[in-house]
Short mmCIF file of the C-alpha atoms (twelve columns), coordinates in Angstrom:
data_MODEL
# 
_entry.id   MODEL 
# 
loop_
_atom_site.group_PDB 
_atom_site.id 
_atom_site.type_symbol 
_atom_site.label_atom_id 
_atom_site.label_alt_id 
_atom_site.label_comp_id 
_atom_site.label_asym_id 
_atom_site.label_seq_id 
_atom_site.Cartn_x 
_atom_site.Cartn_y 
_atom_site.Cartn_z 
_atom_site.pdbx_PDB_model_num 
ATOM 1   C CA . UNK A 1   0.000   0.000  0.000   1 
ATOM 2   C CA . UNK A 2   1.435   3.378  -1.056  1 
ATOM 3   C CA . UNK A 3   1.848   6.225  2.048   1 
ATOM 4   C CA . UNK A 4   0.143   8.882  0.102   1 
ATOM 5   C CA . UNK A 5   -2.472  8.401  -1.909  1 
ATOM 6   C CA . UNK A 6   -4.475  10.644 -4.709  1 
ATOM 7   C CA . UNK A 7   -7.467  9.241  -5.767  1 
ATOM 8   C CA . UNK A 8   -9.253  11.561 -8.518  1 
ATOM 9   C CA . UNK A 9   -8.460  14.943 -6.895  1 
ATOM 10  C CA . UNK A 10  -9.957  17.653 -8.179  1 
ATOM 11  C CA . UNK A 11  -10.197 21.508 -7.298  1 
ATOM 12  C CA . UNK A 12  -12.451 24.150 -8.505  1 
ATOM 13  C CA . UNK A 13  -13.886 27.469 -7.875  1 
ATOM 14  C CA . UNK A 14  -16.316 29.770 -9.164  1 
ATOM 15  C CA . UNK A 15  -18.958 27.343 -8.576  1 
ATOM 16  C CA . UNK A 16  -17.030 24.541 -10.075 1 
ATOM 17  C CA . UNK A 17  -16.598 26.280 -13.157 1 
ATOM 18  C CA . UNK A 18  -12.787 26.701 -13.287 1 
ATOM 19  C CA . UNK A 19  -10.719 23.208 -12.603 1 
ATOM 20  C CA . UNK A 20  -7.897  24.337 -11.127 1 
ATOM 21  C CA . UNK A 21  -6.496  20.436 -10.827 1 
ATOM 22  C CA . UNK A 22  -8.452  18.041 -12.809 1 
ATOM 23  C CA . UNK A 23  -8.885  14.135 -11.723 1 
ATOM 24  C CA . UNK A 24  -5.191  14.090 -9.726  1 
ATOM 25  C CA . UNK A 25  -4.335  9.651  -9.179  1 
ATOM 26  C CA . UNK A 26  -0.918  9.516  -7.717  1 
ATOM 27  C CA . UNK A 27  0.631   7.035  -5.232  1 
ATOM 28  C CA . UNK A 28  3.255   7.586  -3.335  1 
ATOM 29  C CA . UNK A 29  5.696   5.513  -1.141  1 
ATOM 30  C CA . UNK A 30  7.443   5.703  2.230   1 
ATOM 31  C CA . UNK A 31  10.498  7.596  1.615   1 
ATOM 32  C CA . UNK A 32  10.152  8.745  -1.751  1 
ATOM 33  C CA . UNK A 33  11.383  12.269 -2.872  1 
ATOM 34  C CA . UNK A 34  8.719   13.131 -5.238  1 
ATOM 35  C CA . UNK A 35  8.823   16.276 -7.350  1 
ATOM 36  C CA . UNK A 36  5.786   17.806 -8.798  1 
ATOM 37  C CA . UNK A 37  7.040   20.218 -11.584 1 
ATOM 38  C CA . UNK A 38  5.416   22.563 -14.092 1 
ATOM 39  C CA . UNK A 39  4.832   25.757 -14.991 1 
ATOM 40  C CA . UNK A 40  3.429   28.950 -13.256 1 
ATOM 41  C CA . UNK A 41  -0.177  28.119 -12.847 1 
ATOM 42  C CA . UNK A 42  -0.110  25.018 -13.577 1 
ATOM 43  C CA . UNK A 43  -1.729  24.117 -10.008 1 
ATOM 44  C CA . UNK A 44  1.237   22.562 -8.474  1 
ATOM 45  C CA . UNK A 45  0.940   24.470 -5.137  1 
ATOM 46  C CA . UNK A 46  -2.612  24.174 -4.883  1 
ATOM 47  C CA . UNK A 47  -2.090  20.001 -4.897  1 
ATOM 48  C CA . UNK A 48  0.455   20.603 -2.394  1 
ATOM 49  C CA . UNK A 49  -1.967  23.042 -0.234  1 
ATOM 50  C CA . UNK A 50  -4.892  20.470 -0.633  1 
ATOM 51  C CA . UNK A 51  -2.194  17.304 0.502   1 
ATOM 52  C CA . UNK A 52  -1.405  19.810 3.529   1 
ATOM 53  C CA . UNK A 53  -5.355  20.788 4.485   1 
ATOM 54  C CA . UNK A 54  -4.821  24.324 3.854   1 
ATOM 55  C CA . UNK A 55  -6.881  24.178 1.012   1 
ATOM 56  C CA . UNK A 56  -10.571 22.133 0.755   1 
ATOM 57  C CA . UNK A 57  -10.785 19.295 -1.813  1 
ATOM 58  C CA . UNK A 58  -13.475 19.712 -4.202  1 
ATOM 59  C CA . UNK A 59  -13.656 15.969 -4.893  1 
ATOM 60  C CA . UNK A 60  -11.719 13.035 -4.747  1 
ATOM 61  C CA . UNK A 61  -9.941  11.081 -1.676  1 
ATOM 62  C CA . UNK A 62  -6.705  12.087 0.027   1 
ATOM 63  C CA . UNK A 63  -5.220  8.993  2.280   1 
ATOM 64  C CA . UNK A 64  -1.857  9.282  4.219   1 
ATOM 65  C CA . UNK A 65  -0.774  5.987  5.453   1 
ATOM 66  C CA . UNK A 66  -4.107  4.067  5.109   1 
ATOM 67  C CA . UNK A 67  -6.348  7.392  6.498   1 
ATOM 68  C CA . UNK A 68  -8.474  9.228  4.342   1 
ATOM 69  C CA . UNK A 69  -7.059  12.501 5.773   1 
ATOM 70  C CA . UNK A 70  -9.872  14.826 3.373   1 
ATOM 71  C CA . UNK A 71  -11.318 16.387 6.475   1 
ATOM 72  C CA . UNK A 72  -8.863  15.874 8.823   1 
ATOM 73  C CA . UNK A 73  -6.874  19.891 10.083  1 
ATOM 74  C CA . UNK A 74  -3.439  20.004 8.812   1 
ATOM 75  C CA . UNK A 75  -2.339  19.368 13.013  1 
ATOM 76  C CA . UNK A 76  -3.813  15.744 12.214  1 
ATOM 77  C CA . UNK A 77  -1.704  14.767 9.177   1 
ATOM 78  C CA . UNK A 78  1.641   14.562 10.197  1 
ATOM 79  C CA . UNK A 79  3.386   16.834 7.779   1 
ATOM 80  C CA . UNK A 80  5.555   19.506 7.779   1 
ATOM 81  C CA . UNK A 81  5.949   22.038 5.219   1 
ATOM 82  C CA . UNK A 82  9.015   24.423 4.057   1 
ATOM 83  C CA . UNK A 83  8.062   27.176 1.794   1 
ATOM 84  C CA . UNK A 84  9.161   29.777 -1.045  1 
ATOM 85  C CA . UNK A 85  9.520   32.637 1.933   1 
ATOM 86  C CA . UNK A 86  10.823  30.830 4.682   1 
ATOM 87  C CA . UNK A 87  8.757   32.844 6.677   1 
ATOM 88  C CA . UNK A 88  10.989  32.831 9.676   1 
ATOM 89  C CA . UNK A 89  9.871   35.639 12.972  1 
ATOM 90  C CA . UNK A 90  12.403  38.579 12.159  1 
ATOM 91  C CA . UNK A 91  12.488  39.105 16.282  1 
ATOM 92  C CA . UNK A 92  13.095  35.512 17.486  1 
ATOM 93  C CA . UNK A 93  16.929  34.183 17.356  1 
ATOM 94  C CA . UNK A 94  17.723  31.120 15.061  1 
ATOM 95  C CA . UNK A 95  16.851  28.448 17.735  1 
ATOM 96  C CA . UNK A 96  13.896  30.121 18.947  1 
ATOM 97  C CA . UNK A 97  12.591  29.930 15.558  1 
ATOM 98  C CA . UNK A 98  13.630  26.210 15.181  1 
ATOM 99  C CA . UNK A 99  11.824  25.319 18.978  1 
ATOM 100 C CA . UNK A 100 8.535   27.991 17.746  1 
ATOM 101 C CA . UNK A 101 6.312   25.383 16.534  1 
ATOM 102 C CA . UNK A 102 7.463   22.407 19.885  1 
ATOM 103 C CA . UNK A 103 7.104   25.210 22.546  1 
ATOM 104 C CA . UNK A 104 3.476   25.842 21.404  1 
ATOM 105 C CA . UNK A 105 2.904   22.063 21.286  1 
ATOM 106 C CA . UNK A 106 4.291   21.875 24.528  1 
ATOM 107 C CA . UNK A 107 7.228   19.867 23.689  1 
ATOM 108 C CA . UNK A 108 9.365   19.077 26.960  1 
ATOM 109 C CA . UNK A 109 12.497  20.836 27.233  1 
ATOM 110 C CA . UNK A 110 14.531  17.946 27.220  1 
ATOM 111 C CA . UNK A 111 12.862  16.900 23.926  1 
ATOM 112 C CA . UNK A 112 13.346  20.020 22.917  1 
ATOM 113 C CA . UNK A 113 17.223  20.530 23.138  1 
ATOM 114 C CA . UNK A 114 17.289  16.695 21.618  1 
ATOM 115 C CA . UNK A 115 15.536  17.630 18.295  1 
ATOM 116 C CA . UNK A 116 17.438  21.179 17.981  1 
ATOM 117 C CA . UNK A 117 20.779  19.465 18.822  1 
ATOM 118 C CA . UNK A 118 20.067  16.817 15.699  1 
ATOM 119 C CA . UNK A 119 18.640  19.405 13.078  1 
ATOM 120 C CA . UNK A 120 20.908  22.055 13.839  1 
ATOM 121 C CA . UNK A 121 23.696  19.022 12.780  1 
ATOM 122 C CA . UNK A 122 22.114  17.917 9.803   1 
ATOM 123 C CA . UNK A 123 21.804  21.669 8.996   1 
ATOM 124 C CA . UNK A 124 24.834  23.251 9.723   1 
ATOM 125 C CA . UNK A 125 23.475  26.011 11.702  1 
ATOM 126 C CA . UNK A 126 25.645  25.154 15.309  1 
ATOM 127 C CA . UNK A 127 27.611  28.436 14.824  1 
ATOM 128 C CA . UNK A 128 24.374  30.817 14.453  1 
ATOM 129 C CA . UNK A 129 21.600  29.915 16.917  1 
ATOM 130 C CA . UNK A 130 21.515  33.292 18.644  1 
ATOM 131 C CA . UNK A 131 21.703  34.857 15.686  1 
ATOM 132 C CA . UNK A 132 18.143  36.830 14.291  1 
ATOM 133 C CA . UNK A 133 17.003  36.297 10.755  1 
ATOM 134 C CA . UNK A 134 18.324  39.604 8.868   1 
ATOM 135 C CA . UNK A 135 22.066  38.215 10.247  1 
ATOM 136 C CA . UNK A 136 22.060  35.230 7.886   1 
ATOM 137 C CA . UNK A 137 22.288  34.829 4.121   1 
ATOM 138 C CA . UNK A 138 20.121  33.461 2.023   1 
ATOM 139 C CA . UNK A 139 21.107  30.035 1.932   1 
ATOM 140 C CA . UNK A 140 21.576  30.255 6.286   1 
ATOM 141 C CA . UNK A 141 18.171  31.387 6.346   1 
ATOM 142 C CA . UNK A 142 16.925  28.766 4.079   1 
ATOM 143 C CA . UNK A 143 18.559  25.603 6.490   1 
ATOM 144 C CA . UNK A 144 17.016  27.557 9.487   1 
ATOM 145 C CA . UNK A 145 13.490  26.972 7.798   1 
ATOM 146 C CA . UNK A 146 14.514  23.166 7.189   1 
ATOM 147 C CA . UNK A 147 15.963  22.783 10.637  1 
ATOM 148 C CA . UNK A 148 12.367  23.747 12.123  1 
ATOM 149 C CA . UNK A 149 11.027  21.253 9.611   1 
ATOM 150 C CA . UNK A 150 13.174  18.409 11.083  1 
ATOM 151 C CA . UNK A 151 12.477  19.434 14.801  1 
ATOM 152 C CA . UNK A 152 8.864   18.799 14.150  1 
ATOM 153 C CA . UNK A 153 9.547   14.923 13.343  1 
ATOM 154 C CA . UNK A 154 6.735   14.231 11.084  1 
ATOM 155 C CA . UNK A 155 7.597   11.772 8.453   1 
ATOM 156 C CA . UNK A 156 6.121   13.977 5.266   1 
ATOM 157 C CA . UNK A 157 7.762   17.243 4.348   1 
ATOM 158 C CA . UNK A 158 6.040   19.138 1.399   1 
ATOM 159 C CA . UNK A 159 8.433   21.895 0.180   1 
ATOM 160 C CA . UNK A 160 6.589   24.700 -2.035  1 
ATOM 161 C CA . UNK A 161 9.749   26.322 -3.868  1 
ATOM 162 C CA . UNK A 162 11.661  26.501 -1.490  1 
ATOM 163 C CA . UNK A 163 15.066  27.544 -3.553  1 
ATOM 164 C CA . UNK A 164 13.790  30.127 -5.941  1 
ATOM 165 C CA . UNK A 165 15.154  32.925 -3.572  1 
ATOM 166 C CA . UNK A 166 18.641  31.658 -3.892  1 
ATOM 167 C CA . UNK A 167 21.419  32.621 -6.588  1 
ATOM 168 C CA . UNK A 168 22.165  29.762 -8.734  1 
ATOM 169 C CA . UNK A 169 25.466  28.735 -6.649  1 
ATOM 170 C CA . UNK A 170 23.248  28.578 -3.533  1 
ATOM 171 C CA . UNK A 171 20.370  26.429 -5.261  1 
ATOM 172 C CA . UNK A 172 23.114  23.766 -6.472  1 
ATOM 173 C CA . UNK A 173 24.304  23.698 -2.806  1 
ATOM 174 C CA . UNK A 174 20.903  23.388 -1.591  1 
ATOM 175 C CA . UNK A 175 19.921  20.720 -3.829  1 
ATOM 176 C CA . UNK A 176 22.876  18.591 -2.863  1 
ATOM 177 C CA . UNK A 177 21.841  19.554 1.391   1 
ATOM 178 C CA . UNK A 178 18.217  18.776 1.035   1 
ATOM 179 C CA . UNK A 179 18.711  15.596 -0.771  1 
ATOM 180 C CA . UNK A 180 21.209  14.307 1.868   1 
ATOM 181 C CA . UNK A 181 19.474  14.804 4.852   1 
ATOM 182 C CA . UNK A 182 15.908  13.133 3.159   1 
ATOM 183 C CA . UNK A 183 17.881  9.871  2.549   1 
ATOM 184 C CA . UNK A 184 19.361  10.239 5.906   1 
ATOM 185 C CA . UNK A 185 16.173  10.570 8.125   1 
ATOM 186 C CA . UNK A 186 13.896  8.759  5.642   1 
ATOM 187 C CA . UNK A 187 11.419  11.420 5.095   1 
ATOM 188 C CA . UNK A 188 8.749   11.076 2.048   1 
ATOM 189 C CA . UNK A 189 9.094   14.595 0.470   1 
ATOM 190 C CA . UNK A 190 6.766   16.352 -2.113  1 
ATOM 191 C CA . UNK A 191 8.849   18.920 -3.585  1 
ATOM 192 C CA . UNK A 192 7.026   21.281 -5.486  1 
ATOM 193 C CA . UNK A 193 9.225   23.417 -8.490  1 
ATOM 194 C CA . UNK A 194 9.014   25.292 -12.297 1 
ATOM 195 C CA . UNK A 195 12.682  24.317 -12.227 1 
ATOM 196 C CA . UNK A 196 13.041  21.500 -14.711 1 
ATOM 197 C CA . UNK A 197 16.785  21.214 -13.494 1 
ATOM 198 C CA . UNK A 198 16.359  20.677 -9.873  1 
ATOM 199 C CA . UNK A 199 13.467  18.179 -10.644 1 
ATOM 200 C CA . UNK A 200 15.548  15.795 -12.783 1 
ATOM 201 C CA . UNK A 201 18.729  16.208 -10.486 1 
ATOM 202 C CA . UNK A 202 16.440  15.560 -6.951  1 
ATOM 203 C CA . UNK A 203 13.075  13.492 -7.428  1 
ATOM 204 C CA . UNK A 204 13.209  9.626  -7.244  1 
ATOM 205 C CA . UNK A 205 10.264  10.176 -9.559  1 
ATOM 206 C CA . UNK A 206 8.575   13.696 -11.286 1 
ATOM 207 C CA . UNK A 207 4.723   14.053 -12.097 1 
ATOM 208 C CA . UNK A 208 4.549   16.722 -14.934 1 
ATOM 209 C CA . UNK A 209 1.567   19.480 -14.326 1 
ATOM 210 C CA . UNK A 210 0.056   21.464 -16.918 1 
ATOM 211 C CA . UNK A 211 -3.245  23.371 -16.522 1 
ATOM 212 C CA . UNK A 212 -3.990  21.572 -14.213 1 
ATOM 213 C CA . UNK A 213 -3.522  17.752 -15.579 1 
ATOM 214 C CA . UNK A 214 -1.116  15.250 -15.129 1 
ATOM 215 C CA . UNK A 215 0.961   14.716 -18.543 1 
ATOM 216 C CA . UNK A 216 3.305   11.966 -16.915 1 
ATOM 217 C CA . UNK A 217 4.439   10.521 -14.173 1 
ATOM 218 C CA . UNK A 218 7.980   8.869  -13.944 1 
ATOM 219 C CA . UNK A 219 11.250  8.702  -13.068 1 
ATOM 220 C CA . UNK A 220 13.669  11.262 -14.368 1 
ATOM 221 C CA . UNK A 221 15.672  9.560  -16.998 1 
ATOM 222 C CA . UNK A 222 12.309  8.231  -18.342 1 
ATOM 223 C CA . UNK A 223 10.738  11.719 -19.000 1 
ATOM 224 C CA . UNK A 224 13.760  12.873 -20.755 1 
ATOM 225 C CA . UNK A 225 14.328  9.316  -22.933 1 
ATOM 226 C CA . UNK A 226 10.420  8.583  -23.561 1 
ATOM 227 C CA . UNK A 227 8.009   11.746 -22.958 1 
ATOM 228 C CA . UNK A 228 4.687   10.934 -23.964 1 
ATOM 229 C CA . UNK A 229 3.732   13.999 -25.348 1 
ATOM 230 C CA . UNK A 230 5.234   17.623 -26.830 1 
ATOM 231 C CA . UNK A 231 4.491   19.375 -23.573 1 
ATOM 232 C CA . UNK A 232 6.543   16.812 -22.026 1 
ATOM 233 C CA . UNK A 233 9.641   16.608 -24.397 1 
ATOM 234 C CA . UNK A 234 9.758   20.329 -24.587 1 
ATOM 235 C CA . UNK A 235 9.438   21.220 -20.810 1 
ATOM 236 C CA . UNK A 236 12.047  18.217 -19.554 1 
ATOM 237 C CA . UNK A 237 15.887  18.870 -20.485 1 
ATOM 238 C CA . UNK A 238 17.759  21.816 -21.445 1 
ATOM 239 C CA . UNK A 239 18.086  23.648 -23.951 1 
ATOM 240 C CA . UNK A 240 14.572  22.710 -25.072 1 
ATOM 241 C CA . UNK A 241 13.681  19.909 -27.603 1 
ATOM 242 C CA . UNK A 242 14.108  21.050 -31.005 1 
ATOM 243 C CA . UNK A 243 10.609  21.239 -32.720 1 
ATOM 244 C CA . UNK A 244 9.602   21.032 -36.715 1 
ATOM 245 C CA . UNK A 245 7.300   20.488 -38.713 1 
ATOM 246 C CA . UNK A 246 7.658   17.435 -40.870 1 
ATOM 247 C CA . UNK A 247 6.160   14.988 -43.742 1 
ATOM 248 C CA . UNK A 248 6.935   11.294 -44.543 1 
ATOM 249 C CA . UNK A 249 7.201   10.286 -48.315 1 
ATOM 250 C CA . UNK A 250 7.859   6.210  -48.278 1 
ATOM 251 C CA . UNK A 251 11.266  6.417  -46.100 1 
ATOM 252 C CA . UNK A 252 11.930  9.946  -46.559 1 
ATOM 253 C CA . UNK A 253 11.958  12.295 -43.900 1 
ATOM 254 C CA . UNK A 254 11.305  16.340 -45.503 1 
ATOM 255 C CA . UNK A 255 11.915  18.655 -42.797 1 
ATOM 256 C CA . UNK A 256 10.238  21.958 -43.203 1 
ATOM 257 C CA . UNK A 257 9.793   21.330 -46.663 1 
ATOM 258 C CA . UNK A 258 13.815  21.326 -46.677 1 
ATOM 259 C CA . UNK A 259 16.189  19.119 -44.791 1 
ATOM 260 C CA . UNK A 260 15.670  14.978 -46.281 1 
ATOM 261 C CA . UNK A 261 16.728  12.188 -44.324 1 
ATOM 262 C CA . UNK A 262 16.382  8.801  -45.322 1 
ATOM 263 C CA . UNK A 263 14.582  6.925  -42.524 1 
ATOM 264 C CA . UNK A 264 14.891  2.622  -41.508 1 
ATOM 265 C CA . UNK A 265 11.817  0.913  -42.938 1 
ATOM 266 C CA . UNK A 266 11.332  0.080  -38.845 1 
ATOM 267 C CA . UNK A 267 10.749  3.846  -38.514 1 
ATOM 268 C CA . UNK A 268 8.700   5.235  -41.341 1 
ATOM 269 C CA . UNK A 269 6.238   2.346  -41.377 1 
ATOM 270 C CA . UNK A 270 5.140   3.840  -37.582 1 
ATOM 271 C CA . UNK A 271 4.629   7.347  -39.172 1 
ATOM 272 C CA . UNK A 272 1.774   8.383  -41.065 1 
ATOM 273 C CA . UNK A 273 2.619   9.235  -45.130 1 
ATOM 274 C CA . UNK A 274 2.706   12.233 -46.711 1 
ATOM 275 C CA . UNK A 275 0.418   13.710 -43.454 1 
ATOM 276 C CA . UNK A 276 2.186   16.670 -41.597 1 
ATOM 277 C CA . UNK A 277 3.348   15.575 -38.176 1 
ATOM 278 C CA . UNK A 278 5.977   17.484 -35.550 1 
ATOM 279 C CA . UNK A 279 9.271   16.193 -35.097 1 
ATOM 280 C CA . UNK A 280 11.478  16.462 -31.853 1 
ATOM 281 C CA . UNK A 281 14.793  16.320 -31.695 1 
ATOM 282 C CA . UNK A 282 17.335  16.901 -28.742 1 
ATOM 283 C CA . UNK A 283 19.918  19.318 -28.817 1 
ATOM 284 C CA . UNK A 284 22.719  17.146 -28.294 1 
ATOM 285 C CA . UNK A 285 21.649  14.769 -31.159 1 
ATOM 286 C CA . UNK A 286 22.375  17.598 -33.573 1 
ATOM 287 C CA . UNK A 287 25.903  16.522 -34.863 1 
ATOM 288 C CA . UNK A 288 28.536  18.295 -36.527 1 
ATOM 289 C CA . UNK A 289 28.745  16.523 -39.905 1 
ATOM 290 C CA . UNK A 290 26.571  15.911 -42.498 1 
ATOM 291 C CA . UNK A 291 24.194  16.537 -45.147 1 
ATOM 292 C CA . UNK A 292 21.808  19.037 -43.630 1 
ATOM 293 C CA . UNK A 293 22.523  22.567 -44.220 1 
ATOM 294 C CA . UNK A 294 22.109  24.827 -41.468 1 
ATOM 295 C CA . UNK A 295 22.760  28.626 -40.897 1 
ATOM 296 C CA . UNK A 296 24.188  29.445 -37.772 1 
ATOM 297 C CA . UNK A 297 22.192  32.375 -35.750 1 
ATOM 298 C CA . UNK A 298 24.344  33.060 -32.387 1 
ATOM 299 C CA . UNK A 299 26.804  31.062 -30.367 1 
ATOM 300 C CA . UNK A 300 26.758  30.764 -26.815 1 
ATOM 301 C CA . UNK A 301 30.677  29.546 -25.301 1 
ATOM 302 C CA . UNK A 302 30.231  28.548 -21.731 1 
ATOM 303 C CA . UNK A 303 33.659  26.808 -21.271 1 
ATOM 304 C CA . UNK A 304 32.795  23.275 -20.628 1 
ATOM 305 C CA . UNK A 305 30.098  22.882 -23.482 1 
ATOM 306 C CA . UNK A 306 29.241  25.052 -26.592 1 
ATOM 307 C CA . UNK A 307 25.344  26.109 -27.674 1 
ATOM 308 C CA . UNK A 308 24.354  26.809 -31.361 1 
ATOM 309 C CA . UNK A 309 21.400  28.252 -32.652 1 
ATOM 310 C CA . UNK A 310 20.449  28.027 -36.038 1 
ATOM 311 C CA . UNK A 311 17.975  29.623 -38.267 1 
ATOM 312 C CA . UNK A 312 14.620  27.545 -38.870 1 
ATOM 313 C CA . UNK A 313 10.922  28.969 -40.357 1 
ATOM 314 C CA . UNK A 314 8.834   28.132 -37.179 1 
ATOM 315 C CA . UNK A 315 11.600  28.213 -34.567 1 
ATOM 316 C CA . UNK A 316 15.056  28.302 -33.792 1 
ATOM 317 C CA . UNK A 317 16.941  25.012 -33.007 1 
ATOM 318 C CA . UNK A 318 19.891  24.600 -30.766 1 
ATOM 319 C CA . UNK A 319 22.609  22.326 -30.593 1 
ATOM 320 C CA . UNK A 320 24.093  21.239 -27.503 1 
ATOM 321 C CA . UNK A 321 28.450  20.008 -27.866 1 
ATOM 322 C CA . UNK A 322 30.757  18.896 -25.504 1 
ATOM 323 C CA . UNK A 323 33.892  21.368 -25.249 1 
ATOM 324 C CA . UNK A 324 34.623  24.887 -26.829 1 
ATOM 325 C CA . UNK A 325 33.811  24.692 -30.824 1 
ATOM 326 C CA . UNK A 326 35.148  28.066 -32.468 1 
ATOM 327 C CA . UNK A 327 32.187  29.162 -34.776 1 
ATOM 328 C CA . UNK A 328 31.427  32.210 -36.228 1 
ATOM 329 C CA . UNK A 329 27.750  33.651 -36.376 1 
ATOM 330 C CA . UNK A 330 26.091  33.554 -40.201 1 
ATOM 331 C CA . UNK A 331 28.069  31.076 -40.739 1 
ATOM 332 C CA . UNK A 332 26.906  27.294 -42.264 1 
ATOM 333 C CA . UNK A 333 27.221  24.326 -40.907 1 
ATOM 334 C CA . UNK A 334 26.624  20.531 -42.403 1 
ATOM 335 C CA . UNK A 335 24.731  18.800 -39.605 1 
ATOM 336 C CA . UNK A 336 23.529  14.874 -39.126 1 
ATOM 337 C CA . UNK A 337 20.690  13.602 -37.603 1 
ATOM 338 C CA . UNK A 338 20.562  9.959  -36.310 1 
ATOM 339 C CA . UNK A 339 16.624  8.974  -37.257 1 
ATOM 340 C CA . UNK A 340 17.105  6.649  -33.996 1 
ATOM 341 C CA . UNK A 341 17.123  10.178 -32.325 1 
ATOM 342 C CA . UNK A 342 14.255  11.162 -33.624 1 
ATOM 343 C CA . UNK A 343 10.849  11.765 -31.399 1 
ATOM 344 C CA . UNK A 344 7.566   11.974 -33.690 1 
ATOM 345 C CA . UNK A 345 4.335   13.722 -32.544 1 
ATOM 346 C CA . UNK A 346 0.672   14.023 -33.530 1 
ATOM 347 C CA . UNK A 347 0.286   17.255 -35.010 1 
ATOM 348 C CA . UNK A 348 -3.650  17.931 -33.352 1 
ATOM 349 C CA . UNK A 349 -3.377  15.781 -30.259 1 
ATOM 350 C CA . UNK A 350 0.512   16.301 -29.535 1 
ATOM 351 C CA . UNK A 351 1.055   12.476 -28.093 1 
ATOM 352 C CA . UNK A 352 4.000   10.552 -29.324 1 
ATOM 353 C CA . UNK A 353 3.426   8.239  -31.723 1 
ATOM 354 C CA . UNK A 354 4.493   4.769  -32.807 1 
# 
């Protein structure tokens, strides 16, 4: 039996005329560090909100370890949360804002010094606990808000965000310290995020939201290899799939009404003929080499790995190569595509076929 279960959640307003999460089934298990990505408005924090019981459920049933939990306060659930403004009291010291939430519970003081000895550990915050708030960095301020998490010892943390404040050095670090100390005290996180990048590099598994709808559900290296749909390939990996239009004439692939490539019969007999479809291809499957002529648009040198655009009628396409490629703008290039590298999508419905 999975700890947390979603069975058809749904959320609306206006009189249930606006879905703001639409028929939600999810399971997940004990100790899991499950992301829920997608982009701004997508609903994300309103599923984490409605897992919490700080916002109704407009139908459907919420269980937490065997419990249906729908109308159960948020005090009932076990669950602590850790959001986007760590919302930390600007006049209590570090430790008193650890020990807030087990001093108004009550929490013994022996019990007390226990959990703020461990978190404070796990946190690296020994060296600031009479500090205040406006003291600490960003990234400090941040492990204070996970430190009062831990103290609270409930075995779900839902995190809304909770590195968007952070420079991009800091939100690396971060990723790396949050990660750790979920494997280390077995906690089942929810991690809520728009960031594509910390989703692949932290969930055991992602669920993809958009408007409201679950596109897909898996682990990370399965939404990057085998998306199900164009929403999917396009808002998993970075740079962004290349997208085209494209036809198939017996085994030829016309790009654009352009580039050819000669396809395996294995390939083209999956693809409808001579019926416009879109075409997806990763940046990194662009190779230098080639028949296909392409016009370089900018260049992008970032030391470690070089980024081309080229021209194209919809859209731009990048490529994506290892090391530091010396390449002049308006210049062309002969590129290769690998048809094994190829991802093929309905044009109406936008679901992979084959």
């Amino acid at each position: 039996m999975a700890f947390i279960e979603l069975k058809h959640l749904q959320k609306t307003y206006n009189n249930q005329q606006q879905f703001i999460l639409k028929d939600i089934n999810v399971d997940i298990q004990k100790g899991e560090f499950f992301v829920i990505v997608g982009p701004s408005g997508s609903g994300k924090s309103t599923l984490l909100n409605m897992i919490a019981g700080l916002e109704n459920i407009t139908a459907g049933v919420l269980t937490i370890n065997g419990q249906e939990m729908n109308d159960e306060p948020p005090r009932n659930r076990q669950i602590s949360m850790v959001f986007q403004h760590y919302a930390l009291y600007p006049h209590l010291t570090v430790e008193q804002n650890i020990l807030f939430n087990l001093k108004m519970r009550k929490i013994s003081k022996k019990e007390q010094e226990k959990l703020l000895k461990d978190a404070v550990a796990l946190t690296s915050l020994e060296n600031h606990l009479s500090q205040k708030p406006h003291e600490l960095s960003g990234g400090q301020q941040q492990r204070v808000a996970l430190a009062r998490a831990i103290v609270n010892d409930a075995p779900i943390c839902l995190m809304d965000e909770p590195l968007s404040n952070l420079d991009a050095q800091l939100r690396a670090q971060m990723r790396t310290e949050i990660r750790r100390i979920q494997q280390k005290l077995g906690l089942t996180i929810l991690y809520v995020t728009h960031d594509q990048t910390e989703a692949m590099t932290m969930g055991d598994r992602i669920m993809v939201l958009h408007e409201g709808v679950i596109q897909q559900i898996g682990k990370p290296l399965d939404l990057y290899n085998h998306p199900q749909n164009l929403f999917v390939a396009r808002f998993i990996g970075s740079p962004k799939m290349n997208i085209a239009r494209a036809i198939c004439k017996e085994q030829q692939l016309i790009i654009e009404g352009e580039w050819k490539i000669e396809l395996p019969q294995s390939i083209a007999t999956t693809l409808p003929q001579q019926e416009e479809f879109l075409i997806g291809i990763r940046p990194e499957h662009l190779q230098k080499g080639g028949d296909l002529q392409m016009h370089v648009r900018s260049i992008e040198q970032l030391g470690h790995e070089t980024h081309v655009t080229f021209y194209m009628p919809q859209e731009a396409w990048a490529a994506k190569w290892s090391g530091q490629h010396e390449i002049d703008a308006g210049t062309t290039l002969s590129i290769s595509i690998d048809p094994q590298n190829i991802y093929f999508f309905d044009k109406e419905t936008e679901k992979l076929l084959g």
